[in-house]
mmCIF file of the C-alpha atoms, coordinates in Angstrom:
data_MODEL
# 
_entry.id   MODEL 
# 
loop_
_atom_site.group_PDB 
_atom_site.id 
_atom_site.type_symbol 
_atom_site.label_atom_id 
_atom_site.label_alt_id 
_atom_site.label_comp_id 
_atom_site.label_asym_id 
_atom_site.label_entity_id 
_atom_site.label_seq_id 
_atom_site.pdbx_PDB_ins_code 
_atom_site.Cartn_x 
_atom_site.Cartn_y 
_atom_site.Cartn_z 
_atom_site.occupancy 
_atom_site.B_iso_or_equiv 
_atom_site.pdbx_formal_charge 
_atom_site.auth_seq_id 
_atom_site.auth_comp_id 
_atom_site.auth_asym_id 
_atom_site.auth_atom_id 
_atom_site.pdbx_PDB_model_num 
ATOM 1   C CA . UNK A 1 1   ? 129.364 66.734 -22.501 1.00 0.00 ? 1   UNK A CA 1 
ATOM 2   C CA . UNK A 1 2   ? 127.756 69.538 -24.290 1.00 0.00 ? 2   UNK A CA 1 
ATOM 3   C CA . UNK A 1 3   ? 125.147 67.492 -25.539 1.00 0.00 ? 3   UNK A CA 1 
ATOM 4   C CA . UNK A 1 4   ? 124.345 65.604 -22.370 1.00 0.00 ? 4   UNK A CA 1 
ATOM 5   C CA . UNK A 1 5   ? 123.654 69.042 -20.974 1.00 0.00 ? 5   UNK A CA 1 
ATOM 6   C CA . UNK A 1 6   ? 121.400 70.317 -23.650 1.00 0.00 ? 6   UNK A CA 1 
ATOM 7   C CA . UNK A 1 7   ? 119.207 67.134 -23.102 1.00 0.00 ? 7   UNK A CA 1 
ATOM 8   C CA . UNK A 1 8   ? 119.020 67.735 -19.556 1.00 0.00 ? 8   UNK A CA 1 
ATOM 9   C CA . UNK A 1 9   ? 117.714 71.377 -19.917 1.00 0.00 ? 9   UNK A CA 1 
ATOM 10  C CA . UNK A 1 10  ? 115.066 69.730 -22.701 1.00 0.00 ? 10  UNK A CA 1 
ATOM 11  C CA . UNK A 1 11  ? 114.245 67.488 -20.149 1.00 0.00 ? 11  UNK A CA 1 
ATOM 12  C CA . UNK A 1 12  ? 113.682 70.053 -17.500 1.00 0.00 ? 12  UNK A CA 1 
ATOM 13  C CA . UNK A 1 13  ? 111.992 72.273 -19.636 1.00 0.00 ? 13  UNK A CA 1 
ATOM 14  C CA . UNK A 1 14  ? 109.372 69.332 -21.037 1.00 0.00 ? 14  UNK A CA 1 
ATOM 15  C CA . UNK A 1 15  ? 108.370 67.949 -17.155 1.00 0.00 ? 15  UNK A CA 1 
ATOM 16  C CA . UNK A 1 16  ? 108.146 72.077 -16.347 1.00 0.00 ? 16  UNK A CA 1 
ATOM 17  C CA . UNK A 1 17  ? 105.512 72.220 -19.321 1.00 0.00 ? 17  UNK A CA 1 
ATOM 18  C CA . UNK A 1 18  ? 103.966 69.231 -18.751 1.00 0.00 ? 18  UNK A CA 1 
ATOM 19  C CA . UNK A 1 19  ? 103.463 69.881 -15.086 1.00 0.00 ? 19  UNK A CA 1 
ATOM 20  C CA . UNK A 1 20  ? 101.304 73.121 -15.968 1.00 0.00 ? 20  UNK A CA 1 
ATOM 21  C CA . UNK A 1 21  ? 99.539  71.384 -17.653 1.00 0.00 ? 21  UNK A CA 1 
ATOM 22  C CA . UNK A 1 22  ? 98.138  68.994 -15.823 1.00 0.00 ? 22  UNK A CA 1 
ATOM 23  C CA . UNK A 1 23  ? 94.675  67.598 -16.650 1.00 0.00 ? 23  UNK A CA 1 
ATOM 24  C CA . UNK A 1 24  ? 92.242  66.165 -14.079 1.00 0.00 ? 24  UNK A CA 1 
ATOM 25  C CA . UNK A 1 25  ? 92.936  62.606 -14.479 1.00 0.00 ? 25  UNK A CA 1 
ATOM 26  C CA . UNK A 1 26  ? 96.299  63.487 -12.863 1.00 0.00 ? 26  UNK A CA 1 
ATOM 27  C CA . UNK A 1 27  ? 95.015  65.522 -9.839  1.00 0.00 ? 27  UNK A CA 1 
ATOM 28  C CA . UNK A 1 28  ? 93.346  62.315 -9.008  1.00 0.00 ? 28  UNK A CA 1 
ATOM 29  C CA . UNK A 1 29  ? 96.437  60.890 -9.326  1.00 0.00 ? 29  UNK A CA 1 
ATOM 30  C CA . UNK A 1 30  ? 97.895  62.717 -7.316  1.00 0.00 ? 30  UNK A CA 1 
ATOM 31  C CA . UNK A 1 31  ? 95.638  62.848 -4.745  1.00 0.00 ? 31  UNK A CA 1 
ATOM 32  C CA . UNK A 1 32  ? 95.459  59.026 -4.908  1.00 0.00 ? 32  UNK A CA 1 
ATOM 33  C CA . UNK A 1 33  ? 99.373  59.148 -4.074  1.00 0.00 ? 33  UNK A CA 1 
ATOM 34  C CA . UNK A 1 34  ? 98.762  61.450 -1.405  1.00 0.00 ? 34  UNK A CA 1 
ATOM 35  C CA . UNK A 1 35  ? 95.598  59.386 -0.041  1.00 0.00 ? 35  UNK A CA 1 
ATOM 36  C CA . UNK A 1 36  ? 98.527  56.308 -0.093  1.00 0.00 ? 36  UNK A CA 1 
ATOM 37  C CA . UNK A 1 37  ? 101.214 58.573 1.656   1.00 0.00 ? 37  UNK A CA 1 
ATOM 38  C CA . UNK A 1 38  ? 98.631  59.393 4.341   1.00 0.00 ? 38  UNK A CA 1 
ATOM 39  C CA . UNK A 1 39  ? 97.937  56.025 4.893   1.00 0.00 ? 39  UNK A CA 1 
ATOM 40  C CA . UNK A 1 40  ? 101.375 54.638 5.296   1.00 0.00 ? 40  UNK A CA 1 
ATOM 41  C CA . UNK A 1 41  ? 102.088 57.446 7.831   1.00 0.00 ? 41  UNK A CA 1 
ATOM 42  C CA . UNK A 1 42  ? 99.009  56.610 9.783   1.00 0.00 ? 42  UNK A CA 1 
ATOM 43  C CA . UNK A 1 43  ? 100.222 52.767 9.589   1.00 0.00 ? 43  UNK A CA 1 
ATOM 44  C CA . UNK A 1 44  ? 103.587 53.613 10.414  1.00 0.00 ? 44  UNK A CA 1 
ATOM 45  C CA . UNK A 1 45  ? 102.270 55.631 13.612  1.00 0.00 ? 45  UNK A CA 1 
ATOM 46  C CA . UNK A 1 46  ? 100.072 52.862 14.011  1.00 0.00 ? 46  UNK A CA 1 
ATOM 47  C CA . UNK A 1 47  ? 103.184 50.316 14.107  1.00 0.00 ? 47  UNK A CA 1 
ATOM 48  C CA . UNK A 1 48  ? 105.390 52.895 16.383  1.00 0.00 ? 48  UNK A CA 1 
ATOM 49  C CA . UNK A 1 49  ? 102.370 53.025 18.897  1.00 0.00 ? 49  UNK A CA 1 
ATOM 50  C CA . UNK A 1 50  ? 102.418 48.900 18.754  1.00 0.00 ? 50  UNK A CA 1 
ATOM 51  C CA . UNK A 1 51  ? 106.444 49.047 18.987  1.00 0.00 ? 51  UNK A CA 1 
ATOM 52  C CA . UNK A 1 52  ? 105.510 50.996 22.168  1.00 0.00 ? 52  UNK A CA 1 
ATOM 53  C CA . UNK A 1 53  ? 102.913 49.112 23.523  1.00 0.00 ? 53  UNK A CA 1 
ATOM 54  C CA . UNK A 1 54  ? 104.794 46.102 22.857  1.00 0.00 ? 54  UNK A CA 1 
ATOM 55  C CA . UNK A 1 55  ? 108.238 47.680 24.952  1.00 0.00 ? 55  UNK A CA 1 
ATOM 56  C CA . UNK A 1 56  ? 105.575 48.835 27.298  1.00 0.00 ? 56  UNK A CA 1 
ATOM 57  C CA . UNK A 1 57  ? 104.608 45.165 28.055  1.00 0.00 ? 57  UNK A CA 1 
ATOM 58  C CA . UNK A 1 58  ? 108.011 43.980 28.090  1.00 0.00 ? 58  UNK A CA 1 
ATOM 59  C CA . UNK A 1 59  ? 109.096 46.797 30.616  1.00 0.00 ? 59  UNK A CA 1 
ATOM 60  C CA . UNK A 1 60  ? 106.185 46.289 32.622  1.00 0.00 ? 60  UNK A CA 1 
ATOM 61  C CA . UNK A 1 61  ? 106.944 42.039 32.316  1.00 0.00 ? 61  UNK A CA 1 
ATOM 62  C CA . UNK A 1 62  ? 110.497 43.094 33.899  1.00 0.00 ? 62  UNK A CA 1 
ATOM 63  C CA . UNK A 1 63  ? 109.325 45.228 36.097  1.00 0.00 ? 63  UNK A CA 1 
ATOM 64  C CA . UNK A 1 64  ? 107.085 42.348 37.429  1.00 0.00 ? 64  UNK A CA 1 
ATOM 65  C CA . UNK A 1 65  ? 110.211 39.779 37.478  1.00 0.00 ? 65  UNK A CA 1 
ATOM 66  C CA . UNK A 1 66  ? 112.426 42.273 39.049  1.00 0.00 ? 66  UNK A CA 1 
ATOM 67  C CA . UNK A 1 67  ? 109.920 42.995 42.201  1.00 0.00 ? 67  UNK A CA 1 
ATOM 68  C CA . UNK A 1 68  ? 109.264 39.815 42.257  1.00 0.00 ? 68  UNK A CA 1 
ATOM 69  C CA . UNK A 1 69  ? 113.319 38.445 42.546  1.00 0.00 ? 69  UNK A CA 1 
ATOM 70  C CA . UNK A 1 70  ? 113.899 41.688 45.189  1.00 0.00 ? 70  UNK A CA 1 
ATOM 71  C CA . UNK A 1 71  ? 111.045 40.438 47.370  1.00 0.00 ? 71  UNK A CA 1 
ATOM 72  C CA . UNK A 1 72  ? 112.775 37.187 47.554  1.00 0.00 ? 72  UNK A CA 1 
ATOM 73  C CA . UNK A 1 73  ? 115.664 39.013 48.132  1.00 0.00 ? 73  UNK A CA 1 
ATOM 74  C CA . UNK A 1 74  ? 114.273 40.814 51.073  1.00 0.00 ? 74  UNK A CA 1 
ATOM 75  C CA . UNK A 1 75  ? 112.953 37.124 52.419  1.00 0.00 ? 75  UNK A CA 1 
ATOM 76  C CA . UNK A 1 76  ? 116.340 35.518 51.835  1.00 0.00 ? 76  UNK A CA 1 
ATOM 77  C CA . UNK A 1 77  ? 117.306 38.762 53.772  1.00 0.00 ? 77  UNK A CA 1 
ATOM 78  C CA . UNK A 1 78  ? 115.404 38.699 57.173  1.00 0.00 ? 78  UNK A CA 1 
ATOM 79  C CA . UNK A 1 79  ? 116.107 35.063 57.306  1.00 0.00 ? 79  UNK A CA 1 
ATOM 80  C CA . UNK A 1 80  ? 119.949 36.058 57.413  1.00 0.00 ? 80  UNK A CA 1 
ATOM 81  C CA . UNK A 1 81  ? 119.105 38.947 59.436  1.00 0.00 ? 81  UNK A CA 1 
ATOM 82  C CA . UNK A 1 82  ? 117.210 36.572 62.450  1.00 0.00 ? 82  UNK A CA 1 
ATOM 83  C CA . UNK A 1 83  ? 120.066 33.832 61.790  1.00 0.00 ? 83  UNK A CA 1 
ATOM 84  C CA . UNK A 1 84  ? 122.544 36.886 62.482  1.00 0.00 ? 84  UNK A CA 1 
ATOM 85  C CA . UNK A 1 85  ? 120.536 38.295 65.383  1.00 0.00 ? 85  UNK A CA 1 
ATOM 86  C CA . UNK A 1 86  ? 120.192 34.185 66.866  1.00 0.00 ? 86  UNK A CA 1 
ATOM 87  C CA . UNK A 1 87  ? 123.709 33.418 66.497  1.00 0.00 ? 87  UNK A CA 1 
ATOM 88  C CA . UNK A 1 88  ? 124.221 37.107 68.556  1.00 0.00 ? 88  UNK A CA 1 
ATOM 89  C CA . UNK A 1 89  ? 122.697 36.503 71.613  1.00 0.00 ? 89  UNK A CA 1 
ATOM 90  C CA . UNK A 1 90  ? 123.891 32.741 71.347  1.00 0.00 ? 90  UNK A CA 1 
ATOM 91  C CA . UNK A 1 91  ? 127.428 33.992 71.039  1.00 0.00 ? 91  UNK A CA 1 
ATOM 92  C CA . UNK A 1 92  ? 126.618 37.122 73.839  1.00 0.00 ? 92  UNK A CA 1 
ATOM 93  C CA . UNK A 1 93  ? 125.641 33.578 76.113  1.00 0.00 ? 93  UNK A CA 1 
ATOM 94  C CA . UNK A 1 94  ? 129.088 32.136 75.573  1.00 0.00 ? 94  UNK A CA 1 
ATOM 95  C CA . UNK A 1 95  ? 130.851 34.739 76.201  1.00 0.00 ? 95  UNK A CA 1 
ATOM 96  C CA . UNK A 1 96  ? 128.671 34.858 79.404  1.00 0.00 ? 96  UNK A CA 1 
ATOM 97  C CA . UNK A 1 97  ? 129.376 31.611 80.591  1.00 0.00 ? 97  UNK A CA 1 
ATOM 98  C CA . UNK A 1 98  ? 133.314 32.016 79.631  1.00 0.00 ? 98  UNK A CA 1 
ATOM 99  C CA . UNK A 1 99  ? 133.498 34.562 81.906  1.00 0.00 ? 99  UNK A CA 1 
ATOM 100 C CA . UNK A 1 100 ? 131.970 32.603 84.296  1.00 0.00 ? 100 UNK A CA 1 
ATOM 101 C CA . UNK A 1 101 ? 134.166 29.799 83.575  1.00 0.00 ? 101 UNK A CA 1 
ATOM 102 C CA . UNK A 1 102 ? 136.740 32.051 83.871  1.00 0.00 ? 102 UNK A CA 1 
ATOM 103 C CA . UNK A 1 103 ? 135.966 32.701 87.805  1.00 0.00 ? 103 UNK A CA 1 
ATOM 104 C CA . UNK A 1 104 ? 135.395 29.535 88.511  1.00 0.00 ? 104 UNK A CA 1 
ATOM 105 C CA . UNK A 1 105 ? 139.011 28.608 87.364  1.00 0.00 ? 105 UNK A CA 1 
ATOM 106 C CA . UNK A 1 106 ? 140.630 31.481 89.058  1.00 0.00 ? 106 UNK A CA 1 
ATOM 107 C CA . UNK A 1 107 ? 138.563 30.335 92.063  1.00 0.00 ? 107 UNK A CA 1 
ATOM 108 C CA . UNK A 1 108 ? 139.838 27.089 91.888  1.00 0.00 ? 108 UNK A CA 1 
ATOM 109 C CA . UNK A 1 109 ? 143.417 28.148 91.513  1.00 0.00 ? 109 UNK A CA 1 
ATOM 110 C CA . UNK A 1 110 ? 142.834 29.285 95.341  1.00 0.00 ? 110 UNK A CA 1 
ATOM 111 C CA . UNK A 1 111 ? 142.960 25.997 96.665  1.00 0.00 ? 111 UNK A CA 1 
ATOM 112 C CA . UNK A 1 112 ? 145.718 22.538 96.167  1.00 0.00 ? 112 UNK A CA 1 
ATOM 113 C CA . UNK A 1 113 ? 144.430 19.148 96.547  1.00 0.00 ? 113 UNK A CA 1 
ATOM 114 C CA . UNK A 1 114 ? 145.627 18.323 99.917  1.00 0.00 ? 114 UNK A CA 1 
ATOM 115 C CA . UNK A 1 115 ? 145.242 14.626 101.594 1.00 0.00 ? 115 UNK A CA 1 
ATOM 116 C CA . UNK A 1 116 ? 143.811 15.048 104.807 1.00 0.00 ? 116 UNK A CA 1 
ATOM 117 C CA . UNK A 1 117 ? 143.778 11.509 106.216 1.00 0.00 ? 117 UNK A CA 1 
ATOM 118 C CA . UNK A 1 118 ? 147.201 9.843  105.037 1.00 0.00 ? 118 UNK A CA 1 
ATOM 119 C CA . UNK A 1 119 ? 146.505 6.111  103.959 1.00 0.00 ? 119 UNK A CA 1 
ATOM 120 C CA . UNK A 1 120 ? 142.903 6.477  104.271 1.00 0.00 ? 120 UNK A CA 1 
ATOM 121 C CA . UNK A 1 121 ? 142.339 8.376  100.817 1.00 0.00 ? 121 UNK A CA 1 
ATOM 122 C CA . UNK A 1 122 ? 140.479 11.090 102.522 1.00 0.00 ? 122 UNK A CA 1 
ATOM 123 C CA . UNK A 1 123 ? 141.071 14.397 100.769 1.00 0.00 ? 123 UNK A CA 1 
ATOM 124 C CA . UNK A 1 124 ? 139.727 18.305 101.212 1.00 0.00 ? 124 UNK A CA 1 
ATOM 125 C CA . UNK A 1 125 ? 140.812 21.164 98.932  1.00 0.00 ? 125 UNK A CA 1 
ATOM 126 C CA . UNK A 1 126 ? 142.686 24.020 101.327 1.00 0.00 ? 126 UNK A CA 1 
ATOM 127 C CA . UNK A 1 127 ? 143.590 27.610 100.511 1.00 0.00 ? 127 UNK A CA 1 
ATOM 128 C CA . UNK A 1 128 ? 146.926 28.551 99.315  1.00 0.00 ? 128 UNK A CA 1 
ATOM 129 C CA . UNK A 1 129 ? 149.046 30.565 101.566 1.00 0.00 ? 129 UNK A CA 1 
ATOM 130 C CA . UNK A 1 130 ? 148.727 34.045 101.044 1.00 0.00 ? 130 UNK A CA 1 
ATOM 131 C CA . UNK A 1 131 ? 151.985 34.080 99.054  1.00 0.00 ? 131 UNK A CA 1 
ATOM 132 C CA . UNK A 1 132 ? 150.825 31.881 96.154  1.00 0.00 ? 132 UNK A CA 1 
ATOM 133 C CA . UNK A 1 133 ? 147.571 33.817 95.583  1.00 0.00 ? 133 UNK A CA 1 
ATOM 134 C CA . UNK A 1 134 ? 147.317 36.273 92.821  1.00 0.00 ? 134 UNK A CA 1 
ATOM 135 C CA . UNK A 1 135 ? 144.865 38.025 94.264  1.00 0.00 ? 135 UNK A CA 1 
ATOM 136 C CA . UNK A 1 136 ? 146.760 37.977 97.632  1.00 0.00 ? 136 UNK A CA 1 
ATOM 137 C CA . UNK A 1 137 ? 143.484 38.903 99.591  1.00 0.00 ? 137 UNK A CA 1 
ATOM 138 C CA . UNK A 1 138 ? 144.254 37.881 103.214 1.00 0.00 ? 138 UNK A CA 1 
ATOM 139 C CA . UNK A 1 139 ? 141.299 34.705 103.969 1.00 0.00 ? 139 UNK A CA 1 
ATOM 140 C CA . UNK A 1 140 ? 140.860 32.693 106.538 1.00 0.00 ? 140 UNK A CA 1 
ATOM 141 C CA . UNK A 1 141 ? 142.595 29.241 105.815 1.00 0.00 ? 141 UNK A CA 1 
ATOM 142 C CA . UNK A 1 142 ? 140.020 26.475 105.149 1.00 0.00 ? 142 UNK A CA 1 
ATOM 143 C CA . UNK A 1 143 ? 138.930 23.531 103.595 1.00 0.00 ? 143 UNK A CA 1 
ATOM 144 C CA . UNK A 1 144 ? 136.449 22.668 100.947 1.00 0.00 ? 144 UNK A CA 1 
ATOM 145 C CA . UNK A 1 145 ? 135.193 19.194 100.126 1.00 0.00 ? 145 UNK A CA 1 
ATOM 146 C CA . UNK A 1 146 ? 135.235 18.122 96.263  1.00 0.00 ? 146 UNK A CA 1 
ATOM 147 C CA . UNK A 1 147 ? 131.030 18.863 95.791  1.00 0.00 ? 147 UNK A CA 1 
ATOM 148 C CA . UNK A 1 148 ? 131.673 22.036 97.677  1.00 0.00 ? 148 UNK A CA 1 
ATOM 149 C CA . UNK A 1 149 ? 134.119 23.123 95.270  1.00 0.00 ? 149 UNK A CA 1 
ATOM 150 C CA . UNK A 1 150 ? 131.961 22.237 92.370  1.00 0.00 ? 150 UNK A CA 1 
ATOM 151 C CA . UNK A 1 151 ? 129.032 24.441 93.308  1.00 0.00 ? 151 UNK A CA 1 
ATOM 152 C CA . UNK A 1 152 ? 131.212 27.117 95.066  1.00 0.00 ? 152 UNK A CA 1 
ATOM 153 C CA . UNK A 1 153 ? 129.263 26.810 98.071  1.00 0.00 ? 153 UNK A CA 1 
ATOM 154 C CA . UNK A 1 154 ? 132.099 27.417 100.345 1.00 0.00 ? 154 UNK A CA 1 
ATOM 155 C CA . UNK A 1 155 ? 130.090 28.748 103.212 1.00 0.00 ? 155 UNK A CA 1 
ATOM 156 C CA . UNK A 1 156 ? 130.204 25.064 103.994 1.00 0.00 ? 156 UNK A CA 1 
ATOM 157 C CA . UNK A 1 157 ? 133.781 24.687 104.564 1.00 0.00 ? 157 UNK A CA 1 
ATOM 158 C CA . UNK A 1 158 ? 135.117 23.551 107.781 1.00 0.00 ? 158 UNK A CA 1 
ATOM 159 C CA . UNK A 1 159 ? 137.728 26.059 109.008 1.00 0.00 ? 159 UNK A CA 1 
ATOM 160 C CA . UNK A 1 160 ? 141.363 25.136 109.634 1.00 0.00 ? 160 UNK A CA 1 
ATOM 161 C CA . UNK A 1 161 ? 143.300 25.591 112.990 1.00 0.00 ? 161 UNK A CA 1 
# 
């Protein structure tokens, strides 16, 4: 152990004597080495400003893609949106004509089939008696003929003594 230490120290002490005195040939050398260094630093900024440029492109290539998918998106979108908006006033229709569906059946409930003409298959639709309306509004009682009925022009119907 002793001995490996003593060479280190000569070792030391040599490259400490030898490195004052250096002669010119080794300050070009040197300066070649440090020319080198330089260079690969300015290549390796070089290659970092290319690894930039290149993630540049790439981010700007996504970028691209992803406006590109969102503005389909956005078409897909208002095409849902008018469907929505369609079906809407379609279904506000329905419900429009249910209702008036609705009347017309509780209008109809009114009045029984009632044969007017026994063997002759003549027939009128009459009120109810005021007992079997739900409404129990107090009419007078009348008849209405089949296309009467249908387009609720009652006006038309004949009055019953």
């Amino acid at each position: 152990m002793i001995i490996y230490r003593a060479f280190k120290i000569q070792v030391f002490t040599n490259t400490y004597h030898h490195a004052t005195s250096l002669n010119e040939t080794e300050f070009v050398v040197i300066d070649l080495i440090s020319g080198i260094l330089s260079n690969l630093s300015a290549a390796k900024s070089i290659g970092d400003g290319l690894v930039d440029l290149r993630d540049a492109n790439v981010v700007a290539s996504v970028k691209a893609d992803l406006t590109e998918r969102i503005l389909n998106a956005q078409a897909h979108l208002s095409q849902v949106l008018a469907s929505i908006i369609e079906k809407d006033a379609r279904i506000a229709e329905l419900e429009s004509r249910c209702r008036e569906l609705e009347k017309e059946k509780l209008d109809r409930s009114r009045y029984e089939l009632r044969e007017l003409a026994p063997g002759r298959g003549v027939f009128a639709y009459a009120l109810k008696p005021d007992n079997e309306l739900v409404e129990h509004r107090s009419e007078v009682p009348h008849l209405v003929c089949q296309p009467c009925l249908d387009i609720r022009a009652f006006h038309h119907a004949a009055s019953f003594a």
